[in-house]
C-alpha positions as a Python dict, from the first residue, in 0.01 Angstrom:
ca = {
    (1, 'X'): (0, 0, 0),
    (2, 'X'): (33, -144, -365),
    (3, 'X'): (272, -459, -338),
    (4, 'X'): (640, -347, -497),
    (5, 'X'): (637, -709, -639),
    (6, 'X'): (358, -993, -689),
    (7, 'X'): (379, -1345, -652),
    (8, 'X'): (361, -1373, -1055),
    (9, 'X'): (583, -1086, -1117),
    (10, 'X'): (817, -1276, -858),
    (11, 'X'): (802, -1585, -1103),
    (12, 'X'): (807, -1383, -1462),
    (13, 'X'): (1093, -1168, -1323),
    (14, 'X'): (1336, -1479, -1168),
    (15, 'X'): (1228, -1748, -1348),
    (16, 'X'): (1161, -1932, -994),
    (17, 'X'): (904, -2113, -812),
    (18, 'X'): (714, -1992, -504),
    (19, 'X'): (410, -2180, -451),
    (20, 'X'): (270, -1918, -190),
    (21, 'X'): (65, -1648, -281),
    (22, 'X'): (250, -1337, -158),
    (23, 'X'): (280, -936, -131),
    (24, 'X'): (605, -796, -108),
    (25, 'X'): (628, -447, -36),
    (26, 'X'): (1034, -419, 6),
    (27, 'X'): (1352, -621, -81),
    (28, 'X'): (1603, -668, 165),
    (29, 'X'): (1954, -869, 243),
    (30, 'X'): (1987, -810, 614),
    (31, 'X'): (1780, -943, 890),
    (32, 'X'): (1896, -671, 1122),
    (33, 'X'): (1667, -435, 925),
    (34, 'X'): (1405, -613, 747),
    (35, 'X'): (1052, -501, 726),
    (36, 'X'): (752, -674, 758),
    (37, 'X'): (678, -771, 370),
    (38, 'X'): (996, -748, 241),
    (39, 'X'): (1179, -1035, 23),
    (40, 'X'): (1441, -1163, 223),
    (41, 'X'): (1766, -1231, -37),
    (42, 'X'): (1956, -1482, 83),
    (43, 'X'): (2334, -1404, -68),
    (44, 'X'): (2642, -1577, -6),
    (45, 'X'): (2903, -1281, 135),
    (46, 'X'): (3122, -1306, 444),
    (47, 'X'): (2807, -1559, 569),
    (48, 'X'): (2590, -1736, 416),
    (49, 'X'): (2235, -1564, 398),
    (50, 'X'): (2073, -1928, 425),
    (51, 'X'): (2134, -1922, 753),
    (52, 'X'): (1885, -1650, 811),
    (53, 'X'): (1599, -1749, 605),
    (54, 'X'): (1361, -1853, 943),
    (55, 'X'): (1483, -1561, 1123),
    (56, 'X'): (1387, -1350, 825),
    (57, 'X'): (1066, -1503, 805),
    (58, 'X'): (999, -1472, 1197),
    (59, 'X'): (1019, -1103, 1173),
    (60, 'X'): (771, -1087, 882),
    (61, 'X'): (978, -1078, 562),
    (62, 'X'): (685, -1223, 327),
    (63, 'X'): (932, -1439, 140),
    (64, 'X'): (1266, -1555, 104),
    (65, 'X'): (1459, -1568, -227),
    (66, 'X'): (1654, -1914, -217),
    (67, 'X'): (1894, -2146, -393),
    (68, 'X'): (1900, -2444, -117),
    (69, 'X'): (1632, -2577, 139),
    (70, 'X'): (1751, -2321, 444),
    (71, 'X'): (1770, -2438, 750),
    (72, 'X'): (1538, -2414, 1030),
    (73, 'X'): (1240, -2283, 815),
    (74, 'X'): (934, -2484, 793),
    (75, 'X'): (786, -2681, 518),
    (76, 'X'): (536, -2482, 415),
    (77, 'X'): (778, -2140, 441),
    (78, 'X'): (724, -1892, 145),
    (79, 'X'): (1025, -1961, -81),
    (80, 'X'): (1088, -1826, -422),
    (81, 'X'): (1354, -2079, -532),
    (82, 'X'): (1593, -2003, -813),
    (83, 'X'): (1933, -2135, -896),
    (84, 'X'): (2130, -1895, -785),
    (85, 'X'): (2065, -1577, -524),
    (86, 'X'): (2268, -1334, -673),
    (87, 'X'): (2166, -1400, -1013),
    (88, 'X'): (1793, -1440, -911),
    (89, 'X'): (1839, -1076, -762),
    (90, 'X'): (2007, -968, -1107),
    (91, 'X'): (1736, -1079, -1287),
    (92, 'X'): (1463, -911, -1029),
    (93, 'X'): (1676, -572, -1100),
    (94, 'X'): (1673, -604, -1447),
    (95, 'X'): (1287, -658, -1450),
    (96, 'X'): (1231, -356, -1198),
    (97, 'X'): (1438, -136, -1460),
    (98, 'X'): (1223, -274, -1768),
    (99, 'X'): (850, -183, -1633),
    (100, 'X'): (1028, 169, -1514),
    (101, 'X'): (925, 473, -1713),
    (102, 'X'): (1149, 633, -1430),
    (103, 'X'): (1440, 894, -1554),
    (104, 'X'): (1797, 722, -1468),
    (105, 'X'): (2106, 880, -1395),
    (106, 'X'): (2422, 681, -1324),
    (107, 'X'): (2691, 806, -1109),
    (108, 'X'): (3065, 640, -1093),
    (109, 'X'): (3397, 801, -1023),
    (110, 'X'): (3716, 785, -831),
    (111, 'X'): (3592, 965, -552),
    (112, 'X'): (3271, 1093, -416),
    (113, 'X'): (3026, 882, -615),
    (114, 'X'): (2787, 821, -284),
    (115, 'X'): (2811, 1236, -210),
    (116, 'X'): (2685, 1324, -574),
    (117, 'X'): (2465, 1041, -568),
    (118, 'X'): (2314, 1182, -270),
    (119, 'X'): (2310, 1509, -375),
    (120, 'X'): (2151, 1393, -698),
    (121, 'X'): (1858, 1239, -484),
    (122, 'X'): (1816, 1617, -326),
    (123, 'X'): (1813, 1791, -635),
    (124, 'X'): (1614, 1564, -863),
    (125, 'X'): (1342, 1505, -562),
    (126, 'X'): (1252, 1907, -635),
    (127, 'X'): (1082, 1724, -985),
    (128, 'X'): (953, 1453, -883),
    (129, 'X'): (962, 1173, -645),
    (130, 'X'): (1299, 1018, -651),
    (131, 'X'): (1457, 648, -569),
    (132, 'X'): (1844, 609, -460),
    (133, 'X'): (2048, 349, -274),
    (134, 'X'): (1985, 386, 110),
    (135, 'X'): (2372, 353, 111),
    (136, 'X'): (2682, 267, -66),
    (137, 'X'): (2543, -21, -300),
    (138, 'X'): (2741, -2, -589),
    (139, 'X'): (2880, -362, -667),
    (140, 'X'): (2761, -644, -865),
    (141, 'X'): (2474, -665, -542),
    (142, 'X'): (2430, -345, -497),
    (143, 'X'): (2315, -203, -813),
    (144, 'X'): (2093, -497, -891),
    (145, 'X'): (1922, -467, -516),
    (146, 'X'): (1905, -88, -555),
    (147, 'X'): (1671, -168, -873),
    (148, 'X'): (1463, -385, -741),
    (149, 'X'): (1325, -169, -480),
    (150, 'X'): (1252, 87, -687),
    (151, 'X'): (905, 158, -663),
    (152, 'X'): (652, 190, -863),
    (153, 'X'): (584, 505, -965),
    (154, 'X'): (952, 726, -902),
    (155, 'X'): (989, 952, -1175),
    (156, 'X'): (1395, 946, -1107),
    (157, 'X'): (1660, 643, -977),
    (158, 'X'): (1997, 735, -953),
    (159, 'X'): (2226, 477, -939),
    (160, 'X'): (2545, 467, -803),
    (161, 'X'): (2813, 200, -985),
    (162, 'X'): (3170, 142, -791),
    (163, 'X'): (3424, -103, -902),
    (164, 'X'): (3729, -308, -726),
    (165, 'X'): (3884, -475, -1091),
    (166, 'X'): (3880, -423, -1419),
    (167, 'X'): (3549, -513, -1615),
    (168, 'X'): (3292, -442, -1333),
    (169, 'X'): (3125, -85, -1395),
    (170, 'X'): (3009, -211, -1801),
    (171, 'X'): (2762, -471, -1693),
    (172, 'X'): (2609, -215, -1374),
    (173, 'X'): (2588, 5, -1621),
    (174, 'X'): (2448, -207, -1906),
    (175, 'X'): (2167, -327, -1611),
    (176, 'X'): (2088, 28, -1491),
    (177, 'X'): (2043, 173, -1842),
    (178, 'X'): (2119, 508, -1739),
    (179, 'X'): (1982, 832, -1973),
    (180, 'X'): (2294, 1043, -1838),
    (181, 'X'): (2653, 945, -1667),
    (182, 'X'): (2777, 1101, -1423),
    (183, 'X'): (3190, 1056, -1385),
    (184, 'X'): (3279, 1222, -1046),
    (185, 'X'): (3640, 1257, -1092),
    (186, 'X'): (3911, 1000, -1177),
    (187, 'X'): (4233, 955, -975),
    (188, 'X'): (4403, 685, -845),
    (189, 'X'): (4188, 496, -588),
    (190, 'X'): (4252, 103, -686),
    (191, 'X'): (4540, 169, -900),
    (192, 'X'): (4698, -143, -698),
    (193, 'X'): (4450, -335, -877),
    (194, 'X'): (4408, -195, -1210),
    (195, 'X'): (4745, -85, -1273),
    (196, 'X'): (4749, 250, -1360),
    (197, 'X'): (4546, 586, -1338),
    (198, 'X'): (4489, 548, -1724),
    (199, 'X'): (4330, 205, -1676),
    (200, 'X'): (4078, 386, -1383),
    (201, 'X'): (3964, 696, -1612),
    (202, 'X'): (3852, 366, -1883),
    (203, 'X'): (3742, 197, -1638),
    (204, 'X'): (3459, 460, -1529),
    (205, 'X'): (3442, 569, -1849),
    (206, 'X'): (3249, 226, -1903),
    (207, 'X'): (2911, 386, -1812),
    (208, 'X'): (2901, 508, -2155),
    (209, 'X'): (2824, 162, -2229),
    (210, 'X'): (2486, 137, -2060),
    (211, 'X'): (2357, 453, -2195),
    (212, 'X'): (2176, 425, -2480),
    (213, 'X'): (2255, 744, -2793),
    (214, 'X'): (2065, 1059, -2728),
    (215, 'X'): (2179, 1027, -2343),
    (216, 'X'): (2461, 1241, -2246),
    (217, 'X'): (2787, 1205, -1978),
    (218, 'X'): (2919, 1470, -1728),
    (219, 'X'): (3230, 1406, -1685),
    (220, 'X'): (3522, 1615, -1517),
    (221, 'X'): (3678, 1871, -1708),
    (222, 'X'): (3952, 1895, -1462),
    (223, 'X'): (4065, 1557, -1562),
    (224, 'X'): (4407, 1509, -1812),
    (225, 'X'): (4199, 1208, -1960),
    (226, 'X'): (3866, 1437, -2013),
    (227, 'X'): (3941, 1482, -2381),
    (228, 'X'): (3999, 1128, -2437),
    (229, 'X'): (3662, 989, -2273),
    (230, 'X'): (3475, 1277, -2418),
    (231, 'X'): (3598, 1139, -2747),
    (232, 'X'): (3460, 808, -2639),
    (233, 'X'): (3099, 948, -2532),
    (234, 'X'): (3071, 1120, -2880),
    (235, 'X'): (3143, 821, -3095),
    (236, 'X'): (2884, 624, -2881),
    (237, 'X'): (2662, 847, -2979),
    (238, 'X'): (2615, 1073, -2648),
    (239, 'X'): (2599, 1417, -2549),
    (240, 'X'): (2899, 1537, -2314),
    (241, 'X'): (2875, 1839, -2059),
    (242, 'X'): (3148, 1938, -1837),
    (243, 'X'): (3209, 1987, -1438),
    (244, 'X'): (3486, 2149, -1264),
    (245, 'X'): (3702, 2465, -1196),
    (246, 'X'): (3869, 2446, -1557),
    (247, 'X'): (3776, 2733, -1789),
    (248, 'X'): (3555, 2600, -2027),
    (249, 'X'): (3406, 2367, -1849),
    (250, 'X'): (2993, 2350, -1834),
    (251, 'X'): (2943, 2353, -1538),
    (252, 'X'): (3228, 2548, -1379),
    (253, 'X'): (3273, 2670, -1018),
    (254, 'X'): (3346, 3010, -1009),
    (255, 'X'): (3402, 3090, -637),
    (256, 'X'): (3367, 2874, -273),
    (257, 'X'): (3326, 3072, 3),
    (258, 'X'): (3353, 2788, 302),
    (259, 'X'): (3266, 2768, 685),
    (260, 'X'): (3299, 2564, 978),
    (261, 'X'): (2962, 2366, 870),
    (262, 'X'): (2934, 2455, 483),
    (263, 'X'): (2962, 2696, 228),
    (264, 'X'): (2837, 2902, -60),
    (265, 'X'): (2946, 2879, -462),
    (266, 'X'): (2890, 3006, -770),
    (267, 'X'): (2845, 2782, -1008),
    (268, 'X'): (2849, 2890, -1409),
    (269, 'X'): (2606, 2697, -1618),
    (270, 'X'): (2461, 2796, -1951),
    (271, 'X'): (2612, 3159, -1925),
    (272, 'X'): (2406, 3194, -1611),
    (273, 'X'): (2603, 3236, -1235),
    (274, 'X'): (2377, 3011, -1015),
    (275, 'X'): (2446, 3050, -632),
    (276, 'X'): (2449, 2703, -424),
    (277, 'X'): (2443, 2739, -98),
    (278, 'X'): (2588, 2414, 100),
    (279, 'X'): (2515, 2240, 431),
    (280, 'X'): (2824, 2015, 382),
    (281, 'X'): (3148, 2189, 423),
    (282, 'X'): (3431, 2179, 163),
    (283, 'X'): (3542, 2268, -181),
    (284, 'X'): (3485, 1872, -307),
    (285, 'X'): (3117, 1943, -234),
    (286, 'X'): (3118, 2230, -433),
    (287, 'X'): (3291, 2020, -701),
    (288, 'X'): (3035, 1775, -658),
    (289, 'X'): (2725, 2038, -663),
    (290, 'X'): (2887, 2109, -1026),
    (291, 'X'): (2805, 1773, -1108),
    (292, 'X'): (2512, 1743, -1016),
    (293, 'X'): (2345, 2114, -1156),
    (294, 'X'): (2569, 1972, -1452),
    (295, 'X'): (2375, 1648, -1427),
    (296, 'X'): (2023, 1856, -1443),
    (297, 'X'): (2111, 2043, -1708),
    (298, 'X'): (2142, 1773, -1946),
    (299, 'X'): (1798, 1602, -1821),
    (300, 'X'): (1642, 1930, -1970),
    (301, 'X'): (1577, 2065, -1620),
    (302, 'X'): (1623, 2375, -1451),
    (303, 'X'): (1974, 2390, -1264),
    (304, 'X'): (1791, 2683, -1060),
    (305, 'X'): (1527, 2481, -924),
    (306, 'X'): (1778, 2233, -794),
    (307, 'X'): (2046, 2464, -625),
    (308, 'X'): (1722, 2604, -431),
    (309, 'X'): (1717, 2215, -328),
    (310, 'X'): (2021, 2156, -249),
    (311, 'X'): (2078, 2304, 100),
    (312, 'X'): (1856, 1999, 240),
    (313, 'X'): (2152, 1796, 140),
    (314, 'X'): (2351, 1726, 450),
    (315, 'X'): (2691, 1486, 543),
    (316, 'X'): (2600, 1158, 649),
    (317, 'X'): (2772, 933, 860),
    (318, 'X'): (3116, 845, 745),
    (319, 'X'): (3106, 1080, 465),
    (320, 'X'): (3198, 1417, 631),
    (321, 'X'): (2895, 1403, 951),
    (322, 'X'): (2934, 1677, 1251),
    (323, 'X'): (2863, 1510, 1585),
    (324, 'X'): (2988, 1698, 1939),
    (325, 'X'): (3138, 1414, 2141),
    (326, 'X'): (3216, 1411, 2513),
    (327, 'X'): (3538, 1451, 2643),
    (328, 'X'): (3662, 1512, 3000),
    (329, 'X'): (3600, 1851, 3097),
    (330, 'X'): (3337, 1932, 2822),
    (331, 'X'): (3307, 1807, 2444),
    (332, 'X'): (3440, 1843, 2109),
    (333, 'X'): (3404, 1831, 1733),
    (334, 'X'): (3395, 1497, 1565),
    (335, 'X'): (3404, 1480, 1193),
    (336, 'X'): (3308, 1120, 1053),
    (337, 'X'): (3482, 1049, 756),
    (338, 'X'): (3566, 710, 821),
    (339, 'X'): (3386, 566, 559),
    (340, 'X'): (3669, 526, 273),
    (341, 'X'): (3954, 737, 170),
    (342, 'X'): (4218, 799, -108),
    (343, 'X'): (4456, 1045, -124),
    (344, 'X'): (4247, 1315, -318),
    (345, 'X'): (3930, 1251, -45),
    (346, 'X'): (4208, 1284, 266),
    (347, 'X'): (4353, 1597, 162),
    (348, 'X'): (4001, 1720, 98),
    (349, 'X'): (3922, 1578, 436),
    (350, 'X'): (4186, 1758, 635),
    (351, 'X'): (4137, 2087, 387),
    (352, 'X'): (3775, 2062, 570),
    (353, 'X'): (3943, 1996, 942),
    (354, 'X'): (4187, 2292, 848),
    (355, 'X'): (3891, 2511, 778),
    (356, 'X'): (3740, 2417, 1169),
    (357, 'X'): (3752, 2761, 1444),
    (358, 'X'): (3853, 2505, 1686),
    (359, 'X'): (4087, 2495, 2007),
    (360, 'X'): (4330, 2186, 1811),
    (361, 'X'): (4266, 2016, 1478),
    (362, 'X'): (4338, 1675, 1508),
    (363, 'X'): (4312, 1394, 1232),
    (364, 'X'): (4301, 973, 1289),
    (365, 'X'): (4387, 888, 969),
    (366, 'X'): (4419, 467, 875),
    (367, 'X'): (4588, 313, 562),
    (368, 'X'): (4453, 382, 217),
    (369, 'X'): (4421, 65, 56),
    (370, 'X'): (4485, -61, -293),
    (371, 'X'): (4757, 177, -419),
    (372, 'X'): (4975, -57, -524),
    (373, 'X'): (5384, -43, -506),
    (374, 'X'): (5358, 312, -453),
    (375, 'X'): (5130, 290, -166),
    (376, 'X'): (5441, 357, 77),
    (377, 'X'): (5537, 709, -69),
    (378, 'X'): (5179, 793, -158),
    (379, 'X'): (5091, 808, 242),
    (380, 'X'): (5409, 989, 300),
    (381, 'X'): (5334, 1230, 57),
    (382, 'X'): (5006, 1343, 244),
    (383, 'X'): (5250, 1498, 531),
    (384, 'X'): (5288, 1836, 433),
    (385, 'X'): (4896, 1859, 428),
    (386, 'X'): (4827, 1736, 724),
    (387, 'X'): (5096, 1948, 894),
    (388, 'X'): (4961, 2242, 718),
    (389, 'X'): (4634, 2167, 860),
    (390, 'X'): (4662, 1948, 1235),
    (391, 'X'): (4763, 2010, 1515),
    (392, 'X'): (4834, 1688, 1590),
    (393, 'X'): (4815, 1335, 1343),
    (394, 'X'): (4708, 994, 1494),
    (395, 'X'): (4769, 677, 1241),
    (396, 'X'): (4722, 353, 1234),
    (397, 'X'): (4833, 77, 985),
    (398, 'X'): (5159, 7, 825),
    (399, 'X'): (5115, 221, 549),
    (400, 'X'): (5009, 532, 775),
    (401, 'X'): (5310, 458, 998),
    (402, 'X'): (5518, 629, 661),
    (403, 'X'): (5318, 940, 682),
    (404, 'X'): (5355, 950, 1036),
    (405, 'X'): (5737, 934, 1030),
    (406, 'X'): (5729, 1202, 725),
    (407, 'X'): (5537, 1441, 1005),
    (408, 'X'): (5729, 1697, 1189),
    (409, 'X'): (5762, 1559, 1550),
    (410, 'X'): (5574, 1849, 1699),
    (411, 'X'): (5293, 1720, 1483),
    (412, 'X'): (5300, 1318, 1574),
    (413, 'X'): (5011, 1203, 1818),
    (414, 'X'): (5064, 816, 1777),
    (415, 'X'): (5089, 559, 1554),
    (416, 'X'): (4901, 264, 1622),
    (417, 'X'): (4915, -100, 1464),
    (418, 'X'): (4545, -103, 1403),
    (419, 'X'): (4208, 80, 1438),
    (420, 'X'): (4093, -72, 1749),
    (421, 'X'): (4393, 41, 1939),
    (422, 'X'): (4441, 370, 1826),
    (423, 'X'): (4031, 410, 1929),
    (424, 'X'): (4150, 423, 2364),
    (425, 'X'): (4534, 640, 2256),
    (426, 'X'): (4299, 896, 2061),
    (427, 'X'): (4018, 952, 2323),
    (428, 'X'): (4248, 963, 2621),
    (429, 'X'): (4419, 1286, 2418),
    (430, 'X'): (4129, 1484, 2370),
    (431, 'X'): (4053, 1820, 2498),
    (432, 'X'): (3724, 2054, 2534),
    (433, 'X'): (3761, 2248, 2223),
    (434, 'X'): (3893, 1994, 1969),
    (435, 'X'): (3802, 1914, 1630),
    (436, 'X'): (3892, 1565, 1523),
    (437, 'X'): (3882, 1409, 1163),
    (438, 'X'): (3844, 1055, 1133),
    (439, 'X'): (3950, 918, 792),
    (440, 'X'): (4104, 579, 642),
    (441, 'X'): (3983, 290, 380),
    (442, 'X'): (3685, 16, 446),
    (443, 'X'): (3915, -171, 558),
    (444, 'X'): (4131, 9, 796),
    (445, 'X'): (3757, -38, 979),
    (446, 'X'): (3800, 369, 1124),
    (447, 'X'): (3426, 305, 1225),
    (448, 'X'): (3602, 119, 1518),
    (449, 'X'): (3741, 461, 1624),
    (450, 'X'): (3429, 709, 1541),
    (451, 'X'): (3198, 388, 1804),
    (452, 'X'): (3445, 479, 2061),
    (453, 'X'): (3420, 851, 2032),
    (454, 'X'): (3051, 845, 2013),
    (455, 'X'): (3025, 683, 2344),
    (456, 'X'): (2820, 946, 2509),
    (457, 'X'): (2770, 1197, 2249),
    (458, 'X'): (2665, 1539, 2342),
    (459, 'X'): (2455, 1652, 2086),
}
């Protein structure tokens, strides 16, 4: 296997010392999954990646990227010391991306950045061989670790750029260097932080500055700010295609016809109706196939090609995965959503749930987080769709506790304080037959609830 990074390129790339000679064939941040020959990156997050360094090294990582003497590792331990972790990543990133003659695509948006990044990795992969995150890594670690385990010789990266504040998405983008942007949609996930849904659409639309002129954007014609950040791409030099169900848009979706485990659209692109069929279920997937055929397009490619690719493409877990679970007296539907949420990605969610030939539908939703002073009425607001679509609505969190009081009483399950005990309420209520949606921020930690479910999975 030729070495993803070599002791000199280690040095040239960080501007560190590592007096072994070494091989390093991967790049990782988490002991619980590294590989033999892998850098270990030892970050500062919730804990202190220090701490791991000899563990690391114990189960083969060929070297450990370091800012202090870790402890526990021996004298001679293969260290590639920098002064700082995260920047020494940054800087290993921003290397990877300069010796790439890879094809980049960035994707950002308000909502289903990692879906279109995944689908992205489907479609593109019918070209060539293609590099994408493993998973969500879209920060100011993400992005830079995503880069530098790009390999060698991938003829695509997509990379996937998120933001919590103001200011973040310019310098992912300005590292990734993308030849076309990808805007998802904009709405009003974070608007607690940022202040308003004008501030978001700006926000994303701060890829353009990473993308050099003679690139293009895809952004979402469906959008009131499209105009104004298709403005911004032209000025800057760029190309700009459309995506979405507005007339006139690029890549527009013509028709969804949707089942209990996917669909088929019709997607028109270049005065040609392309037919995608789906192994993800919902209209937002469609949206998101738009995207991405809109995506192709502009890297010269043939949107055909990749719709024929795109029925590999499947819901992973958290995002929208199918799992039968056991229950007492036989098993039911589980769909794991629990990833994130906002209020467009919840009514999509349940619009999937309402979709389900099932005996109940049944949604565990948990608080959306970062909505700001509105957050209160913005949960409450969600109750005529999720009474249109469930049978029954478990919540938990104080901010779910306002949709649940909005529902009709035939429709309240529970309402729980947190995630961990709404997990024992929810599985005691189940029935053969059911399909449950599982939905709520990061942080209303819903994975709590989908581990408790999945105790004993049937299939």
């Amino acid at each position: 296997m030729t070495a993803l990074w070599s002791t000199d390129e280690l040095r040239a790339a960080t501007g560190g010392s590592l007096d072994a000679e070494v091989a390093v064939t991967g790049v990782s941040i988490d002991t619980r999954t590294i590989a033999a020959g892998d850098l270990f990156v030892a970050l500062r997050d919730a804990r202190d990646g220090h701490d791991f360094v000899a563990d690391a090294l114990a189960r083969g990582a060929a070297a450990a990227l370091v800012d202090r003497d870790p402890p526990g590792a021996a004298a001679d331990a293969p260290l590639l010391r920098v002064a700082d972790t995260l920047a020494g990543l940054t800087a290993l990133g921003a290397a990877a991306r300069e010796r790439s003659d890879a094809v980049f695509v960035g994707v950002t948006g308000s909502v289903g950045k990692t879906t279109t990044k995944e689908m992205l990795r489907v479609a593109l992969a019918a070209f060539g061989t293609t590099h994408a995150a493993a998973a969500s890594y879209n920060n100011h670690w993400g992005v830079p670790l995503t880069l530098a385990r790009l390999p060698r010789d991938a003829a695509f990266a997509v990379i996937e750029m998120g933001m919590n504040n103001r200011g973040e998405i310019a310098p992912l983008a300005r590292l990734a260097r993308p030849r076309i942007g990808v805007i998802t949609n904009l709405g009003s996930a974070h608007v607690g932080r940022l202040g308003s849904e004008e501030a978001i659409a700006e926000e994303k639309g701060d890829i353009i500055a990473g993308i050099a002129p003679g690139g293009a954007l895809v952004l979402p014609a469906d959008s009131r700010f499209a105009a104004r950040l298709a403005a911004r791409a032209r000025e800057a030099g760029l190309d700009v295609l459309t995506h979405g169900e507005a007339p006139g848009a690029d890549a527009r979706l013509l028709s969804y016809d949707g089942a209990d485990d996917g669909g088929r659209a019709e997607i028109l692109l270049g005065g040609e109706r392309i037919g995608v069929t789906l192994a993800a279920p919902g209209r937002h997937v469609a949206l998101n196939a738009c995207a991405v055929l809109g995506a192709v397009a502009a890297l010269g490619l043939s949107p055909r090609i990749a719709a024929s690719a795109l029925p590999a493409f499947g819901a992973s877990a958290g995002r929208g995965r199918r799992t039968r679970i056991a229950v007492a007296g036989g098993d039911a539907l589980l769909i794991d959503d629990s990833y994130n949420a906002s209020p467009p990605s919840i009514r999509a969610g349940l619009a999937v749930l309402g979709a389900q030939a099932a005996g109940r539908r049944i949604a565990a939703l948990g608080d959306m987080r970062e909505l700001g002073e509105d957050g209160a009425a913005i949960h409450a607001s969600l109750a005529p769709d999720a009474a249109a679509t469930c049978d029954l609505v478990f919540c938990c969190g104080d901010l779910m506790g306002h949709l649940y009081r909005a529902l009709p009483n035939v429709k309240r399950g529970a309402h729980c304080a947190d995630s961990s005990a709404l997990a024992p309420v929810l599985k005691a209520a189940l029935r053969p037959g059911d399909a449950v949606l599982v939905k709520g921020s990061l942080g209303s930690r819903m994975a709590v609830v989908v581990a408790a479910l999945t105790e004993g999975a049937a299939a």
